[in-house]
N, C-alpha and C positions, 0 to 999 in steps of 0.2 A: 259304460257306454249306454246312450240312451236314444233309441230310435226313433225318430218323428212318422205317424202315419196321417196324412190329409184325407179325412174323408167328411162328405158332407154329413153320413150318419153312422154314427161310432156301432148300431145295433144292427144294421144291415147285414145280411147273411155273411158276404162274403168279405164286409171291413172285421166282424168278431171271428173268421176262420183266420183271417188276418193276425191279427193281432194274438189268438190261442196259441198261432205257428212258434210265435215270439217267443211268448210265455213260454211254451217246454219247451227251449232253446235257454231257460235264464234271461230271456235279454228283456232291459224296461223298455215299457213306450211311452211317448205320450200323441195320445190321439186328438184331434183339432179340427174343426170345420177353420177351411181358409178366412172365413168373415170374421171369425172372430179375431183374427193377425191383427198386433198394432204395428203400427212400421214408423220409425223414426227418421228422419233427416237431418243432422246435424251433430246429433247424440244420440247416444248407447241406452240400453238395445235395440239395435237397427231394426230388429224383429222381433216380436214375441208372442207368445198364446199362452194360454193357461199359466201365467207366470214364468214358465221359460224365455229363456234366450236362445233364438233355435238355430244362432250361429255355432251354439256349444253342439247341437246336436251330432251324431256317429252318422247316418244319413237320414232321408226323409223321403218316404217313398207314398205318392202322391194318386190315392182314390178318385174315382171324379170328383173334379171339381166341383161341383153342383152349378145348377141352372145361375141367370143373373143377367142384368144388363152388362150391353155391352164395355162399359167403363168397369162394374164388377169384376167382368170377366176377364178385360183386360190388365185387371191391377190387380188380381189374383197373379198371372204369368208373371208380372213386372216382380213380384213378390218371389216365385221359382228363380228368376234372371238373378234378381239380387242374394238370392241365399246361397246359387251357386258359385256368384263370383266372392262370398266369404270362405268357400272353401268347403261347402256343405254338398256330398253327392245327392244330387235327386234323384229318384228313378218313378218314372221317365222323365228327361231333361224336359224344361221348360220350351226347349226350341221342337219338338219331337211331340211334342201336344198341341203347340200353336201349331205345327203343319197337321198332323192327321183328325184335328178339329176341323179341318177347311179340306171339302173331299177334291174340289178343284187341285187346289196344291199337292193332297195327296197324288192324284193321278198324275200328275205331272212327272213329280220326282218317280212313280215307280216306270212310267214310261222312259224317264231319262235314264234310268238303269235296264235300257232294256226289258224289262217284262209286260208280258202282254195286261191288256188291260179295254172293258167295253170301251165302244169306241163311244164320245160323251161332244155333247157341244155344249159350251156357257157363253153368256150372252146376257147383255143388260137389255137389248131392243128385243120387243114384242115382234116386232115386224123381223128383224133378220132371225127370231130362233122361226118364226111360222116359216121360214124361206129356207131352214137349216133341217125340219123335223122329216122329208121325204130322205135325208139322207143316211138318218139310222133304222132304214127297216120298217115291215109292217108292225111292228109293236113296238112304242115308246114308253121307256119310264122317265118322269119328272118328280125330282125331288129336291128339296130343300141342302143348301153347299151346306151349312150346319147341320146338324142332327146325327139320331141315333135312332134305335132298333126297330128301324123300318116307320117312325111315325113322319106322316107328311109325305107319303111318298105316293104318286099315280101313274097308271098304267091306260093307257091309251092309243089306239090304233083311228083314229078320227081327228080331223086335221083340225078341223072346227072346234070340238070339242078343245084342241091342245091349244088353239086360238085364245077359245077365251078365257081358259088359267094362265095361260102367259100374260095378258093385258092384267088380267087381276092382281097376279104376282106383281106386273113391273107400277101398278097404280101403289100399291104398300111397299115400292121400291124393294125387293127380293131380286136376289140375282136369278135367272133362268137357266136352270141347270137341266139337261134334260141329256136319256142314253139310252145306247140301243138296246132293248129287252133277249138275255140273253139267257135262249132256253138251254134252261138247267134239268129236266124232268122235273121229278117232287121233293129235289133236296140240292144244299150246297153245301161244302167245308167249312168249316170252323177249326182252325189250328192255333193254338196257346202258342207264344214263342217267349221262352224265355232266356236270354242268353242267345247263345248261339246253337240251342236246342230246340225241339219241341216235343214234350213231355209227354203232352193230351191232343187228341184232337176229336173232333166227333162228327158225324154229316149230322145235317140239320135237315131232320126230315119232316114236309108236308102236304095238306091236300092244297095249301094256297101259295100262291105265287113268294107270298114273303114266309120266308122260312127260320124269319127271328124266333128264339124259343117262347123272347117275352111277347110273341104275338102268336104264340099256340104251338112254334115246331116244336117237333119230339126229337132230346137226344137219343141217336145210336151211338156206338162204339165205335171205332174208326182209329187204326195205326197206319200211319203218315210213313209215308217209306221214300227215297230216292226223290222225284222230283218234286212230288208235292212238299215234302220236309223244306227243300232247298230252297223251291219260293215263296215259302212263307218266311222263312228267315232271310232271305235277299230281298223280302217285300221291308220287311221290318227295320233292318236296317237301312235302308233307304230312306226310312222318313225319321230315322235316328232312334227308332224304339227300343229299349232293355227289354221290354216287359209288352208283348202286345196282342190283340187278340186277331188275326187273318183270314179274313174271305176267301175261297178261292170257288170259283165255279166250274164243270165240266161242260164246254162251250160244245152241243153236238157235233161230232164228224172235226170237232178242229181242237179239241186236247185243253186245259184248261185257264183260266183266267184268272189274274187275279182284282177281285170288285171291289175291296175294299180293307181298311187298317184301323183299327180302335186301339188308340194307345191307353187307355182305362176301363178293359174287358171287364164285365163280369165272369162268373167261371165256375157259380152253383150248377147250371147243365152240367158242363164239362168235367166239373167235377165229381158228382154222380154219376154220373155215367161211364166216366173212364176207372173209377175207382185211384186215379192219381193222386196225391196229395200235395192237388197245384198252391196253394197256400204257403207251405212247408217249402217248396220249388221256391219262390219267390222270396220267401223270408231269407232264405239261401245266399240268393243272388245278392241283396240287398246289405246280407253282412257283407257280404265277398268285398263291395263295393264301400265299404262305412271304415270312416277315416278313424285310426286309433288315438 
């Protein structure tokens, strides 16, 4: 059996603890940036990389996809869609990346299950988010429905000020996503979910409002116990994640929140830090999951 890993860079920390996990398992890989996929329509192999056929694959468990224009990125997914309807388990499903790519969607679905979640308004009009921004408080975050580890993201208590990023956004047609800033002190949670567990988790501690580690927070240690455990894994599945990495914030005086779902975590903090060997977790899961 021969497991497929998509990563955009086969050397990065956390695709080589990857694929190491494999290796002392016996199991082969073959590792692939998605750009290089050729995809057939009419004739065999409907898919292929590095000279496979990765409908033969056992499953294929999917690194970020890397950056790309929109048609990249969407015909990267259409690529996941089709591999799993040959019968190929992805982890994480291609439907389960298309939502926690899109933090609107995200919030939706974790709100449709119930869980709490900052309260957010989105908006294509300049003029209804400036009529919308009195209603999350005196601190707003504005940030970008795409993205990751805190880039693009501002923080503003001045209406004027949120005036004329919203005009600027809706002139390069950006959706206007904008939420209530919600004090956390100098750190928020970060819980691994893998399965129906959570193995690692760590607080993401800092002196600045964004407490990504790749924007300077420091992991601590951190064991998830009772409800933090359960909403990161009722978050996770909710956007259909196997495999995902869970925000959760402690909302003062009112218990915590969940801000956000990355179904293609990194996990070098996490993994340092907790001394887990989330790698090995993952490798795990992904045989469990790989058709014989």
């Amino acid at each position: 059996m021969r497991i497929g890993v998509a990563t955009k860079n086969r050397e990065s920390w956390c695709s080589r603890k990857i694929l190491e996990a494999f290796q002392a398992r016996n199991v082969e890989t073959l590792a692939f940036n998605l750009s290089e996929v050729v995809a057939r329509v009419g004739f065999k192999p409907f898919l292929e990389a590095g000279g496979c056929d990765l409908s033969q694959l056992g499953a294929l468990l999917v690194r970020p996809i890397g950056p790309g224009s929109l048609d990249e990125v969407i015909f990267r997914v259409d690529m996941l869609h089709r591999l799993e309807r040959l019968g190929v388990p992805v982890v994480n499903p291609a439907l389960a990346i298309e939502r926690a790519a899109d933090k609107y969607y995200t919030l939706t679905l974790l709100e449709d299950a119930g869980l709490r979640v900052p309260r957010t308004v989105v908006t294509e009009s300049p003029r209804e988010a400036f009529k919308t921004f009195p209603q999350l408080g005196s601190q707003v975050v504005v940030k970008p429905i795409f993205g990751s580890r805190g880039l693009g993201i501002t923080r503003t208590s001045d209406g004027e000020v949120a005036g004329r990023i919203f005009r600027h956004l809706a002139y390069n047609h950006f959706v206007l996503y904008q939420q209530e800033f919600v004090e956390h002190g100098s750190r928020d949670i970060r819980c691994l979910v893998v399965g129906d567990r959570v193995p690692a988790a760590m607080y993401r501690v800092s002196s600045e409002w964004k407490t990504n580690v790749s924007r300077g927070g420091q992991p601590v240690p951190f064991k998830p116990e009772g409800e933090v455990e359960d909403l990161a894994v009722r978050a996770a599945k909710a956007v259909g994640c196997e495999v995902a990495g869970v925000d959760l914030m402690e909302k003062e005086n009112e218990g915590l929140v969940v801000h956000e779902v990355n179904s293609q975590p990194g996990f070098r903090g996490l993994q340092t830090s907790s001394g887990v060997d989330i790698a090995g977790e993952i490798a795990d899961l992904v045989l469990a999951k790989a058709k014989r």
